[in-house]
C-alpha positions as CSV (number, residue, x, y, z in Angstrom):
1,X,-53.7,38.3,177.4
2,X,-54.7,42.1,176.0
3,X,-52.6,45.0,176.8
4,X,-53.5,47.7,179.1
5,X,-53.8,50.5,176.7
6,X,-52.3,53.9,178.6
7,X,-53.3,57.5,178.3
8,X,-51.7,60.8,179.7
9,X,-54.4,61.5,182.3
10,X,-54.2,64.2,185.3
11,X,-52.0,61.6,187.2
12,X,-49.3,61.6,184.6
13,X,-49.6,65.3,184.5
14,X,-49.2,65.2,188.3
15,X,-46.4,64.0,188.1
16,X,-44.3,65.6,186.1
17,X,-45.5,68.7,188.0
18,X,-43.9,67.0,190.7
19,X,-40.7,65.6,188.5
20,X,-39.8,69.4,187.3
21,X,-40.2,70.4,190.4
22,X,-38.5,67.7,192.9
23,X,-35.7,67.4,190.1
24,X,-34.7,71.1,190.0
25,X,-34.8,71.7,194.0
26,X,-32.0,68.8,193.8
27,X,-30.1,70.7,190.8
28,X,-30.8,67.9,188.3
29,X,-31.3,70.3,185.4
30,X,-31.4,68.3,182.5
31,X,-34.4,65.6,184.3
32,X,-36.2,69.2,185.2
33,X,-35.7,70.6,181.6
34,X,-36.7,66.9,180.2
35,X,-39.7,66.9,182.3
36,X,-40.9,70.5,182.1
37,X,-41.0,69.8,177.8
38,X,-43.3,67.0,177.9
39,X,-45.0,68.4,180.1
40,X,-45.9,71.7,178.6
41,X,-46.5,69.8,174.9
42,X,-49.6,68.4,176.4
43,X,-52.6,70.2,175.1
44,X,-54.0,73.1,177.2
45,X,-57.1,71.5,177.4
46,X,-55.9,68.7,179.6
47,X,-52.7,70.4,181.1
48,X,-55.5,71.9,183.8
49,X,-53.4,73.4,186.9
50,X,-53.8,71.5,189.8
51,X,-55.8,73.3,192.7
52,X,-53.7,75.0,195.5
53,X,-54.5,73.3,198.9
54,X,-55.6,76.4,201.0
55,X,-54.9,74.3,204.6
56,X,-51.2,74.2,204.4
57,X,-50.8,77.1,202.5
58,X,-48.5,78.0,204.8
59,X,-45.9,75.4,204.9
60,X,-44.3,75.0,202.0
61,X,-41.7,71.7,201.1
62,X,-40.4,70.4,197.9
63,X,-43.9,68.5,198.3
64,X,-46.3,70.9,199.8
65,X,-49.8,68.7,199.2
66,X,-48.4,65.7,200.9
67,X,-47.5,67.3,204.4
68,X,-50.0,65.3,206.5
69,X,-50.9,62.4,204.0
70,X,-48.7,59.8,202.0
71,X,-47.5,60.6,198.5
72,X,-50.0,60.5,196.4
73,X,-49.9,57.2,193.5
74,X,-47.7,57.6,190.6
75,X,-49.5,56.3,187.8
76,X,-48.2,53.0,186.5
77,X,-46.5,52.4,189.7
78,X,-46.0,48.6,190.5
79,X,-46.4,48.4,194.0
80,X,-45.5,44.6,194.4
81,X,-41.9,43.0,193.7
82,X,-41.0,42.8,190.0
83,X,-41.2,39.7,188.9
84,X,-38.0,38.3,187.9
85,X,-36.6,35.8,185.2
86,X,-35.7,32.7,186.4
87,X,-33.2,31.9,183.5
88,X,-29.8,31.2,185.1
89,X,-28.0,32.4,181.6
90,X,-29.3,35.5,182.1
91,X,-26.7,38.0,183.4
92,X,-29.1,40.2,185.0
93,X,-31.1,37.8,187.2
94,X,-28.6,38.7,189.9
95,X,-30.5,41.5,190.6
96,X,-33.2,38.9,191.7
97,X,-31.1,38.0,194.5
98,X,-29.7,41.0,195.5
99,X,-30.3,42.2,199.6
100,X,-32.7,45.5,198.4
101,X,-35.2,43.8,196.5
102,X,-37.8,43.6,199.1
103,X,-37.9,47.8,198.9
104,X,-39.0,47.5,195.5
105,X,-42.6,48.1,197.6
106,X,-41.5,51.8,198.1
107,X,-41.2,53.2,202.1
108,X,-44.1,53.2,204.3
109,X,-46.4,55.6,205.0
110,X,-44.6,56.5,208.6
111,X,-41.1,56.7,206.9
112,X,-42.3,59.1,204.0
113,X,-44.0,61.4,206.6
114,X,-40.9,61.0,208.9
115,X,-39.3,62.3,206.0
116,X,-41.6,65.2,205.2
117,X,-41.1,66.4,208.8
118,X,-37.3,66.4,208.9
119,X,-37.5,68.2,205.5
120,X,-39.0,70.9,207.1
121,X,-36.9,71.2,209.4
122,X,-34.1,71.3,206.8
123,X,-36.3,73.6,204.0
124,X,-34.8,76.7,204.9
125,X,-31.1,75.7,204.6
126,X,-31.9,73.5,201.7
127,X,-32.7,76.7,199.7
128,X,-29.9,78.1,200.8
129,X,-28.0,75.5,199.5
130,X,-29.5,75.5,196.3
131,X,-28.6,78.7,195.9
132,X,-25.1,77.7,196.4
133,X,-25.3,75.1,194.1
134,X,-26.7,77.2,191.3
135,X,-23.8,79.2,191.8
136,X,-21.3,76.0,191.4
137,X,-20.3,76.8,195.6
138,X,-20.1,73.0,196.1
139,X,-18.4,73.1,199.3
140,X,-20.6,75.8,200.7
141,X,-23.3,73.4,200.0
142,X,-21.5,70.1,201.8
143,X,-20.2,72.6,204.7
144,X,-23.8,74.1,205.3
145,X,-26.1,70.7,205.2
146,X,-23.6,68.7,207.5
147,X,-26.0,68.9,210.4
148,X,-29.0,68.4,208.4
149,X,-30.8,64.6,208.8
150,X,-33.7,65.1,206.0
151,X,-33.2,62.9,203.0
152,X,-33.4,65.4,200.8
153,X,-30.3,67.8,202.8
154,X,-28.3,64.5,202.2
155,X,-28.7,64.3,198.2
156,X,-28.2,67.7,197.8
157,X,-24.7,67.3,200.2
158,X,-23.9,64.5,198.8
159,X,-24.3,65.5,195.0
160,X,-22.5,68.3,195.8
161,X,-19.6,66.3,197.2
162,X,-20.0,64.6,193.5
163,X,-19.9,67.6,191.6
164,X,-17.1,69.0,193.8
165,X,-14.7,65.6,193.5
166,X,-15.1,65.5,189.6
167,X,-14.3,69.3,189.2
168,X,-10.7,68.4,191.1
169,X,-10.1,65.1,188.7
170,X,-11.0,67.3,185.9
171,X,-8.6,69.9,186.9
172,X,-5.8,67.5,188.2
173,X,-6.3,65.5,184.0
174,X,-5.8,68.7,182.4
175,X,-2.9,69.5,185.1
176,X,-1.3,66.4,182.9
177,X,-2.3,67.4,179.5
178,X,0.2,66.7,176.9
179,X,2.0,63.9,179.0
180,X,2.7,60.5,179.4
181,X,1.1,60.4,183.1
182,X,-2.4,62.0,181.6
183,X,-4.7,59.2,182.4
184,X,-7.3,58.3,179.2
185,X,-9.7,60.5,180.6
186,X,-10.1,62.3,184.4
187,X,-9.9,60.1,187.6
188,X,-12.4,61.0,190.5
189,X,-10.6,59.4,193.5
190,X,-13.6,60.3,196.1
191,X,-16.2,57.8,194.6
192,X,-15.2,54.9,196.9
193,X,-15.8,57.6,199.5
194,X,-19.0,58.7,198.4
195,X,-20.6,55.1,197.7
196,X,-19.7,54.9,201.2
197,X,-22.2,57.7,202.1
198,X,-25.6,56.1,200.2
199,X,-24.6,52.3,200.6
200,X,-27.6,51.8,202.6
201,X,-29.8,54.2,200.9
202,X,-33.7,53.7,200.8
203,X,-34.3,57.0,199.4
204,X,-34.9,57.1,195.4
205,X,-32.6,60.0,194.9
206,X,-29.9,58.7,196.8
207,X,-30.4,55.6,194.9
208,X,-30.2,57.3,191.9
209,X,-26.5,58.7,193.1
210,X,-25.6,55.1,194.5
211,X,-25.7,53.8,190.5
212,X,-24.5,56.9,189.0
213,X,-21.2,56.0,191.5
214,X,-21.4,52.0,191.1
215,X,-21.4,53.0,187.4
216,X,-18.4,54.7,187.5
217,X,-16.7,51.8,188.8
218,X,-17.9,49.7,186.3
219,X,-20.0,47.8,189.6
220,X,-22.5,47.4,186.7
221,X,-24.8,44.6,188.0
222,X,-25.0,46.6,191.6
223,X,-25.3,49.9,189.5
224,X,-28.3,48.4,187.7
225,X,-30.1,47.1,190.8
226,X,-30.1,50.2,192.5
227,X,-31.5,52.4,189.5
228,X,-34.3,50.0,189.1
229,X,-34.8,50.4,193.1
230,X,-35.4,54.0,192.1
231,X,-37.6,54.0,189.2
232,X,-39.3,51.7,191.3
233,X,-40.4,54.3,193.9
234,X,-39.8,57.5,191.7
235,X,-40.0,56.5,188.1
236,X,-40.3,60.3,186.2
237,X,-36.8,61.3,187.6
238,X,-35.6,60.4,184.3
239,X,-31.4,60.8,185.1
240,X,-32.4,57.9,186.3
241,X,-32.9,56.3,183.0
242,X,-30.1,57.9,181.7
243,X,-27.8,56.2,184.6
244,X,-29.4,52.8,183.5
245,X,-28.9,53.3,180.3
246,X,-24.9,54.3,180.9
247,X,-25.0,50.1,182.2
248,X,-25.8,48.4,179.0
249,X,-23.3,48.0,176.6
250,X,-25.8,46.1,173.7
251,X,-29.1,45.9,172.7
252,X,-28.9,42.3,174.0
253,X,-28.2,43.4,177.7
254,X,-31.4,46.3,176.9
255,X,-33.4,43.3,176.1
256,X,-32.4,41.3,179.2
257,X,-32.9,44.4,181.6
258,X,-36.5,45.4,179.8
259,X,-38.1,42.2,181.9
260,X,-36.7,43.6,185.1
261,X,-38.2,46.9,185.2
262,X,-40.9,47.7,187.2
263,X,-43.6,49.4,184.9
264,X,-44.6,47.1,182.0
265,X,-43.3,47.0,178.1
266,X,-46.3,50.1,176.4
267,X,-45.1,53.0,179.5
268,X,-44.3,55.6,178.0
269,X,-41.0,55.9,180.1
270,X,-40.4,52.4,179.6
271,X,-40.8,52.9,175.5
272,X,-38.8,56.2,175.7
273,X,-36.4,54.4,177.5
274,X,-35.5,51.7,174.7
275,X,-35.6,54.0,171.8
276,X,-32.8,56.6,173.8
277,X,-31.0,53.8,174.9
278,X,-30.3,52.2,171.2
279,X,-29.6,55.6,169.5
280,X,-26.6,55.9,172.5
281,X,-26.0,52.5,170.7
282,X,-26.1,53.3,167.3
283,X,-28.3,50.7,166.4
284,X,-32.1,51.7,166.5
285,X,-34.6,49.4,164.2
286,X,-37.9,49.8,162.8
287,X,-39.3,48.6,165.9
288,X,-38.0,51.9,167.6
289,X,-39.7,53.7,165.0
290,X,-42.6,52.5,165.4
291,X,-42.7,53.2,169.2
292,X,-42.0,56.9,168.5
293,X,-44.7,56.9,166.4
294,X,-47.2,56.0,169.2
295,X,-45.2,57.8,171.8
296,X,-46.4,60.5,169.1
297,X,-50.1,59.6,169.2
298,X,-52.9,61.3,170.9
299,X,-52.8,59.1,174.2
300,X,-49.2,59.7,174.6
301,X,-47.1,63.2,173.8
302,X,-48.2,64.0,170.3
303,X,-46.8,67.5,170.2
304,X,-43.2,66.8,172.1
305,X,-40.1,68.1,170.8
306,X,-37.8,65.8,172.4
307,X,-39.9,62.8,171.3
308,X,-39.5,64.2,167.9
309,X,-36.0,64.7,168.2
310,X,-35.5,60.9,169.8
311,X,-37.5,59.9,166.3
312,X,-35.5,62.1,164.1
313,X,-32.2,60.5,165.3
314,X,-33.8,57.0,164.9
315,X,-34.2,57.9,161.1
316,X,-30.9,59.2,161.0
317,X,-29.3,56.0,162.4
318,X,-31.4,54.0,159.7
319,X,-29.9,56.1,157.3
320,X,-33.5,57.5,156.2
321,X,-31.9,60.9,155.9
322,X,-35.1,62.8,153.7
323,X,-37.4,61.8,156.6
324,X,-35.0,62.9,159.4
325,X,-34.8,65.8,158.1
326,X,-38.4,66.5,157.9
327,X,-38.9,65.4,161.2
328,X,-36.0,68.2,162.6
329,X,-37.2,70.9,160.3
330,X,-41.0,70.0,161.7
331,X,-38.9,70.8,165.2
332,X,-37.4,74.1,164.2
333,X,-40.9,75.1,163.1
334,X,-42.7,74.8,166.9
335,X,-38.9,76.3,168.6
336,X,-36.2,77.6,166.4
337,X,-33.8,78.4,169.4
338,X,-33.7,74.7,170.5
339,X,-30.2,73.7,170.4
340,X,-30.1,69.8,171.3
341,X,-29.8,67.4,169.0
342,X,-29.1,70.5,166.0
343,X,-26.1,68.9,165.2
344,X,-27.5,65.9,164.1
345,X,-29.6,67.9,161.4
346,X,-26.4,69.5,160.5
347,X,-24.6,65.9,159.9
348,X,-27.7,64.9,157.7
349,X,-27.1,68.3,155.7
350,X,-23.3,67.7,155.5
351,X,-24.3,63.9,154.3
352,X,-26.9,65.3,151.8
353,X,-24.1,67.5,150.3
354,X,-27.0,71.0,150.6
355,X,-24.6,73.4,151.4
356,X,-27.0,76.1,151.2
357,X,-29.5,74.8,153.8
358,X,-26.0,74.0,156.2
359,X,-25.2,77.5,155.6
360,X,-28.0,79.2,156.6
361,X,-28.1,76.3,159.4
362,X,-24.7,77.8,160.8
363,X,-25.4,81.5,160.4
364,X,-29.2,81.6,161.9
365,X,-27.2,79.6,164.8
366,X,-24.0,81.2,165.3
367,X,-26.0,84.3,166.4
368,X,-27.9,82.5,169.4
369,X,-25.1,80.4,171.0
370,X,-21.1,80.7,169.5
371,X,-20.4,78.7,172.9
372,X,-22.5,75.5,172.4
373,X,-20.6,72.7,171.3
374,X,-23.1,71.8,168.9
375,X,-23.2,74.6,167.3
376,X,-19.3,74.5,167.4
377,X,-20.2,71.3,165.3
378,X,-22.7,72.6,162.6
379,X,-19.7,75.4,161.9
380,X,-17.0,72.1,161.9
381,X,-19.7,70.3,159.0
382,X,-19.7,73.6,157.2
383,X,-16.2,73.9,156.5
384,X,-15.7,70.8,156.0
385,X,-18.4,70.4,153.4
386,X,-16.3,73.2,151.5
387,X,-13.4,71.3,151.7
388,X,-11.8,74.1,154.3
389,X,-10.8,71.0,156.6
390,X,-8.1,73.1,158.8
391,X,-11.0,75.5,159.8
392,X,-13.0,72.7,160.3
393,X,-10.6,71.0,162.7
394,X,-10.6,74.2,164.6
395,X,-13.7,74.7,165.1
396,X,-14.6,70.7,166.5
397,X,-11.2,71.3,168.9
398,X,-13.1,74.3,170.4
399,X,-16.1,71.8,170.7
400,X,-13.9,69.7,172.3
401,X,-12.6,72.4,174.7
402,X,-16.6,73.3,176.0
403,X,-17.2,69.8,176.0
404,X,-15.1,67.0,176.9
405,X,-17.4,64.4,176.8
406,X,-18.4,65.6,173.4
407,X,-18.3,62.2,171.2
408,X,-19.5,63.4,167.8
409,X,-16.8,66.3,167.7
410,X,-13.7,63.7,168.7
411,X,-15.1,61.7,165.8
412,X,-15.5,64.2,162.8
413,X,-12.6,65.7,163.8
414,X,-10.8,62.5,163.3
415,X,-12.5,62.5,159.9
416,X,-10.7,65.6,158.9
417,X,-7.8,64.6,159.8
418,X,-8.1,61.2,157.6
419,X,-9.0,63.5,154.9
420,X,-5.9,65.6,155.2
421,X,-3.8,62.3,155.1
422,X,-2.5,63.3,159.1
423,X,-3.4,59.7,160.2
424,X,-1.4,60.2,163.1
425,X,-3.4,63.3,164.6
426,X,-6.7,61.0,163.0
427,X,-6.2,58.2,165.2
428,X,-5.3,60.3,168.3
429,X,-8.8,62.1,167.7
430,X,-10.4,58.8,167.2
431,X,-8.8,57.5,170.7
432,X,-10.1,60.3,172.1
433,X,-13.6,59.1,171.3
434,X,-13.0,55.8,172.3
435,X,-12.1,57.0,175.3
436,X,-15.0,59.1,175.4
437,X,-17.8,55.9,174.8
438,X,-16.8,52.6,174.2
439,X,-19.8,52.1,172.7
440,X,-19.6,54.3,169.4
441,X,-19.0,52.3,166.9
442,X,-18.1,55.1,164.6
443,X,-15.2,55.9,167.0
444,X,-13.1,52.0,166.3
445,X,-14.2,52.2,162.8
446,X,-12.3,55.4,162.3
447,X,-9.3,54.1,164.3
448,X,-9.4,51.2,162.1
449,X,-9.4,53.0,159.1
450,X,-6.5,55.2,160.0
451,X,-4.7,51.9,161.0
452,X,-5.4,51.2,157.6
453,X,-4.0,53.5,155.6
454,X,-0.8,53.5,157.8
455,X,-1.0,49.7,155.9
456,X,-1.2,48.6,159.7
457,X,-3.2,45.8,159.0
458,X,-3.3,43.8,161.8
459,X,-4.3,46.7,164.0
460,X,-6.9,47.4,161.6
461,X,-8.2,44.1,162.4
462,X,-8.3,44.5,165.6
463,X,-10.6,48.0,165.7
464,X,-12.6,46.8,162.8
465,X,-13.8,43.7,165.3
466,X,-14.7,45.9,167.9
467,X,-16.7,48.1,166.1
468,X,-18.5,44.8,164.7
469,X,-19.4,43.6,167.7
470,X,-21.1,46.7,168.5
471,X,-23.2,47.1,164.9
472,X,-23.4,43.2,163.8
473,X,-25.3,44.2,160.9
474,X,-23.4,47.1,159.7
475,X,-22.7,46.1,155.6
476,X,-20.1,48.9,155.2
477,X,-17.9,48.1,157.9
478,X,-18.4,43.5,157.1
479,X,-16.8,44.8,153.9
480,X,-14.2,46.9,154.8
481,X,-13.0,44.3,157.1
482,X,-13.2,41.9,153.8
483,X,-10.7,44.3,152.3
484,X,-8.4,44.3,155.0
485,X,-8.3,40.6,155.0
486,X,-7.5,40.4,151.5
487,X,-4.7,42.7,151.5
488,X,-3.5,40.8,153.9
489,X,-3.6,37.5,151.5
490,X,-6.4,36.1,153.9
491,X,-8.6,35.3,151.3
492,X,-10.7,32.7,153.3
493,X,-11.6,34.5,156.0
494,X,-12.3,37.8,153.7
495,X,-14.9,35.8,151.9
496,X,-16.1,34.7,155.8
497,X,-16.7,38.8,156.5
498,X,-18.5,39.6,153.1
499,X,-20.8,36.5,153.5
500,X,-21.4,37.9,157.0
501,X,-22.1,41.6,155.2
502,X,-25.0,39.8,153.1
503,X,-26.6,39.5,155.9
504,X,-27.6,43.0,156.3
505,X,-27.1,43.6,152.3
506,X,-30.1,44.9,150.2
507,X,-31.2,41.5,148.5
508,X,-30.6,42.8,145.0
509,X,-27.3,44.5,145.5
510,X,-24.6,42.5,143.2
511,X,-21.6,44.6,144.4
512,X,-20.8,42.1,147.5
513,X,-21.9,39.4,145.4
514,X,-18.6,40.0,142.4
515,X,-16.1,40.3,145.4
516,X,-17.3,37.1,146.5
517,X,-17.1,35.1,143.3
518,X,-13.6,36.9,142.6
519,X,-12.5,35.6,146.1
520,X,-13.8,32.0,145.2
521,X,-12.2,32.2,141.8
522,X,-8.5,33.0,143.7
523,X,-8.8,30.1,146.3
524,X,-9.2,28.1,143.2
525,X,-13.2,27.2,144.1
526,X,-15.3,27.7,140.5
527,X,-18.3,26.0,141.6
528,X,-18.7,28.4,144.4
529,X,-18.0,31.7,142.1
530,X,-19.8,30.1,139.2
531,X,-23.1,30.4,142.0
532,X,-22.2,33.9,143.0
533,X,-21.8,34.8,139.0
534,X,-25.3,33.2,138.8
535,X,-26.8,35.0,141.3
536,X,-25.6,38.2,139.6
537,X,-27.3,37.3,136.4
538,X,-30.3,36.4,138.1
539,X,-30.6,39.7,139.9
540,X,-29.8,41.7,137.1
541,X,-32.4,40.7,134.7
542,X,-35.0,40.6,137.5
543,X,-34.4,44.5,137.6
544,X,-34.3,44.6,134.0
545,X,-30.6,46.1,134.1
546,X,-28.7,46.7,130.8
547,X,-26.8,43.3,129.8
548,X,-23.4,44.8,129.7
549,X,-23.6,45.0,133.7
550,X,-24.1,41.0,133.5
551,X,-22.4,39.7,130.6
552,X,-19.6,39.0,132.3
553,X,-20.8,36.7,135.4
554,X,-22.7,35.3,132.4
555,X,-19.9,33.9,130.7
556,X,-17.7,32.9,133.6
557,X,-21.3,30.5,134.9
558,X,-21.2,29.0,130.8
559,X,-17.9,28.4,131.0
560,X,-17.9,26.2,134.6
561,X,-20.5,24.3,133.2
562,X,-18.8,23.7,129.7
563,X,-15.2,23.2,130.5
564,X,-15.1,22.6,134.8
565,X,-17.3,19.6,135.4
566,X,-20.6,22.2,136.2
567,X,-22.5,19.7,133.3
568,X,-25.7,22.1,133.4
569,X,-24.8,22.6,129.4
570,X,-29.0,23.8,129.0
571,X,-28.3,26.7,131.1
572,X,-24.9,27.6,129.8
573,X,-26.1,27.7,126.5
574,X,-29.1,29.8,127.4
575,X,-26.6,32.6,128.9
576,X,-24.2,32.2,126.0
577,X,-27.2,33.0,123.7
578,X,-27.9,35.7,125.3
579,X,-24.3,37.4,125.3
580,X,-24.1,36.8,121.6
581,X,-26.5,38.5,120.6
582,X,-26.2,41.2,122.5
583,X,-22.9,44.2,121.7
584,X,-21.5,43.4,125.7
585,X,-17.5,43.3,125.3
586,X,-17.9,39.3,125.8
587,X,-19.7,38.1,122.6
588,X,-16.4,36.9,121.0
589,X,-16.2,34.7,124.2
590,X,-19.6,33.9,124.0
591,X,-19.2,32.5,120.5
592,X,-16.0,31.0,120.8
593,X,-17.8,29.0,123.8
594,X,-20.8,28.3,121.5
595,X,-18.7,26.9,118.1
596,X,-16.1,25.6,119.9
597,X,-16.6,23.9,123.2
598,X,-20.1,23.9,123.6
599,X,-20.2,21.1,120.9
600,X,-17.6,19.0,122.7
601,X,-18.7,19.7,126.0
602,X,-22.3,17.8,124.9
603,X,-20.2,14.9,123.2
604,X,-18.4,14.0,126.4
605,X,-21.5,14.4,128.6
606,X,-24.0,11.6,126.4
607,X,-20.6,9.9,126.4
608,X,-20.4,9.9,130.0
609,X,-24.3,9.1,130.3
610,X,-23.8,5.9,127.3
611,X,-20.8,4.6,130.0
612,X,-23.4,5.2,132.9
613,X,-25.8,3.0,130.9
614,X,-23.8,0.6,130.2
615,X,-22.3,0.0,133.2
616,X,-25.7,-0.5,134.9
617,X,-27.1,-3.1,132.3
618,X,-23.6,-5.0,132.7
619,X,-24.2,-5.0,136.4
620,X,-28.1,-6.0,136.2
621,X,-26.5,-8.7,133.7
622,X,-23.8,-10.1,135.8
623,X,-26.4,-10.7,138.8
624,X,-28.6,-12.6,137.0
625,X,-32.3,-13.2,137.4
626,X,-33.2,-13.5,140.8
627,X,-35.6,-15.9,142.3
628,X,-37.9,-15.9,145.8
């Protein structure tokens, strides 16, 4: 079966009209800002405006062309049930069973212009309250749409109630700062309260609210169900996504949730989607590269910044840091006051070591925004690239202090502090983090570092297993792991992790491959570091590398075969010619193997193969001729 191949037509365009509008009437900034930018990259040519309707000119709703007719159709819209996986291992075929599913059909045409009348009847003290809300009066909001009925009043109230409720557990965490009571990060005791208020939403705003609270309370199963309830009706509200995304903890659980959803696998919200989703995980692939690249195409938003920026932090997390580079400096050409996602260029910079680009990076910034946390962060890189790592500290603390919830600030922070040997104040950064997301790798990595050079081992452990789980094929954190084993005198499992960091190893790196034969070689197993020392070998003359980097694997595979019982004497003697000839520091072994025990070594072996012989013909002897 072919796939449907998509375009941005007028109704996508349509819609996000209607996205950056509905989104910032109900103060959801960032969905308004997100829609509003891929909109306006589309080309002028198609970006057409859309003609005013001159009959109800004068009534004028969140939804002005739809006051006497149903909404019009979203495009890619599945109006029928999604159809769900039947596999009962699958954690997320719950959601099959669940009591809403049949509204996955969207409201009827009576409801939705039910709904456009009371929201008239509310518009005037809805804008009101949004002008409340833009001025963060929360309660003025909640005290002035109590009377109103309209779906749209009671999103508004109770989002307000929201934003209220976790301004007073922010304020009550910090009330505890510096004590045993403080919580790991602030308690909102009103959600119970407020999941109470949308339990039996239909709307897809308050459906949106109802996961963002189930969420919260780690209901993750219920929080899922009732963000794909509505994308289903309202899929360009894209906080949406983003409170979907909050639910899945691995790229297995993305995978399990991507069947589910109502829009199929080529959307472009369905594509943007996965790619966000695993850089919040850390662990983009080439596949999500790929699907920037046609999010990037003509059909889809070839000139978008924030597509860009999604593909510049998928190069960064595949440590491609030349190409992410281009792809942020390619951004800073079309806007150079955009501010999200700067830091990561300035990380890529600080990694690169070009202080004078990170510089200039910092200066040009510091003079549009000292106040953005980001920016707080390309500062932070810049001092510490210098090696100033006390101004460095300060300046990812006042990060910290604009933003809580900023992860990347708890974590380089905690970096400086490893760096100034304070592995105290380095793993109370790195909880932080933790604290934060549990789903940054970089955050129990750090931790278990820190834990490490406090020669805590078996705390190390513990961290470096959690930050496995979460990057399975992560060869620099397999191996530190290996170390920590083997301080520890572990040396079996330690070979177990750096056998597991092959896995994601370049297939001619030789570095893992020595630890492992040294391992072998202590837990008194030649055979198995004789076939690591021969892999070494075999790599390094394939890339033609000087025989000094190989001579020694070289002689330690001769010598199995010659004096442990390997008995492949041909290929010994090949390597030993090879060292001998050659000025490596082991040619006096290589001839002393040669002269001395080569010789004997080939003696015992037709010895050994003489006995064989003769111990079959004596057999074949004994048994006589045999007759039918």
């Amino acid at each position: 079966m072919t796939e449907t191949q998509y375009k941005v037509d007028g109704e996508v365009i349509a819609a996000l009209r209607n996205a950056v509008r509905d989104c910032s009437e109900r103060g959801l900034s960032y969905a308004s800002k997100w829609a509003a930018e891929l909109l306006c990259s589309l080309p002028p040519s198609i970006r057409k405006p859309e003609p005013v309707p001159v009959a109800h000119s004068e009534f004028h709703t969140s939804t002005p062309a739809r006051s006497k007719s149903p909404r019009p159709s979203i495009p890619f819209i599945v109006q029928t049930p999604i159809a769900l996986p039947s596999d009962p291992g699958n954690p997320f075929v719950a959601l099959s069973h669940q009591p809403y599913a049949s509204m996955l059909q969207g409201r009827t045409p009576e409801l939705r212009q039910r709904e456009v009348e009371l929201e008239a009847e509310d518009a005037d003290h809805i804008t009101m309250a949004r002008t409340f809300m833009d001025s963060r009066e929360y309660l003025r909001v909640i005290h002035w749409l109590r009377p109103c009925r309209s779906a749209k009043a009671t999103f508004l109230r109770v989002y307000s109630q929201f934003l209220e409720s976790e301004k007073n557990g922010l304020r009550e965490w910090y009330k505890l700062e510096n004590t045993r009571e403080q919580p790991p990060e602030p308690v909102n005791t009103a959600l119970h309260e407020l999941l109470e208020l949308v339990q039996d939403a239909k709307d897809p705003w308050l459906l949106f609210l109802k996961s963002v609270f189930l969420c919260r309370m780690s209901r993750r199963t219920e929080a899922m169900e009732s963000a794909i309830l509505s994308i289903a009706q309202y899929p360009w509200n894209w906080s949406t996504w983003v409170a979907l995304g909050d639910c899945l903890s691995d790229g297995d659980e993305l995978s399990s949730i991507l069947p589910l959803l109502p829009l199929p696998s080529n959307h472009p919200l369905v594509m943007m989607f996965q790619v966000k989703t695993l850089n919040s995980l850390n662990s983009p692939s080439d596949n999500e590269l790929g699907l920037c690249d046609r999010l990037l195409s003509e059909d889809y938003f070839s000139r978008s910044m924030w597509i860009m920026a999604l593909r510049g932090n998928v190069l960064y997390y595949l440590h491609d840091f030349t190409s992410a580079e281009a792809q942020f400096r390619k951004i800073l050409a079309i806007d150079s006051f955009r501010v999200d996602d700067i830091d990561i260029l300035s990380n890529i910079l600080y990694v690169s070591e070009n202080s004078n680009a990170l510089s200039k990076l910092a200066h040009d910034y510091l003079a549009i925004d000292k106040d953005r946390p980001e920016i707080c962060c390309i500062i932070g890189n810049y001092y510490s690239l210098r090696g100033e790592h006390e101004k460095a500290v300060k300046y990812f603390r006042r990060a910290t202090q604009l933003d809580r919830t900023y992860l990347a600030a708890w974590t380089l922070m905690g970096h400086e502090y490893v760096e100034m040997k304070n592995s105290h104040a380095a793993i109370e950064a790195y909880r932080k983090a933790v604290d934060v997301n549990r789903k940054d790798y970089r955050a129990w990595y750090g931790l278990a570092q820190a834990y490490e050079l406090l020669g805590m081992h078996q705390y190390a452990l513990y961290y470096y297993q959690h930050a496995t789980a979460l990057r399975p094929y992560d060869v620099r954190i397999w191996q530190a792991q290996g170390m920590c084993y083997e301080e520890m005198g572990r040396l079996r499992e330690a070979a177990d992790c750096l056998r597991r960091a092959l896995i994601g190893a370049d297939p001619q790196e030789t570095t893992l491959h020595l630890k492992l034969a040294k391992l072998h070689h202590d837990l008194n197993e030649p055979g198995e570091a004789a076939a690591y020392h021969r892999r070494i070998v075999e790599v390094c003359r394939s890339a033609q590398k000087p025989i000094q980097e190989w001579s020694k694997s070289a002689v330690y595979v001769a010598r199995y075969h010659i004096l442990h019982g390997g008995g492949d004497l041909v290929l010994a003697r090949q390597y030993l010619e090879w060292v001998a000839v050659s000025n490596a520091e082991e040619v006096n072994q290589a001839n002393e193997l040669l002269r001395r025990h080569l010789p004997v070594a080939v003696i015992r072996q037709q010895q050994l193969q003489q006995n064989a012989a003769n111990a079959s013909q004596g057999r074949a002897a004994s048994e006589g001729p045999s007759f039918a």
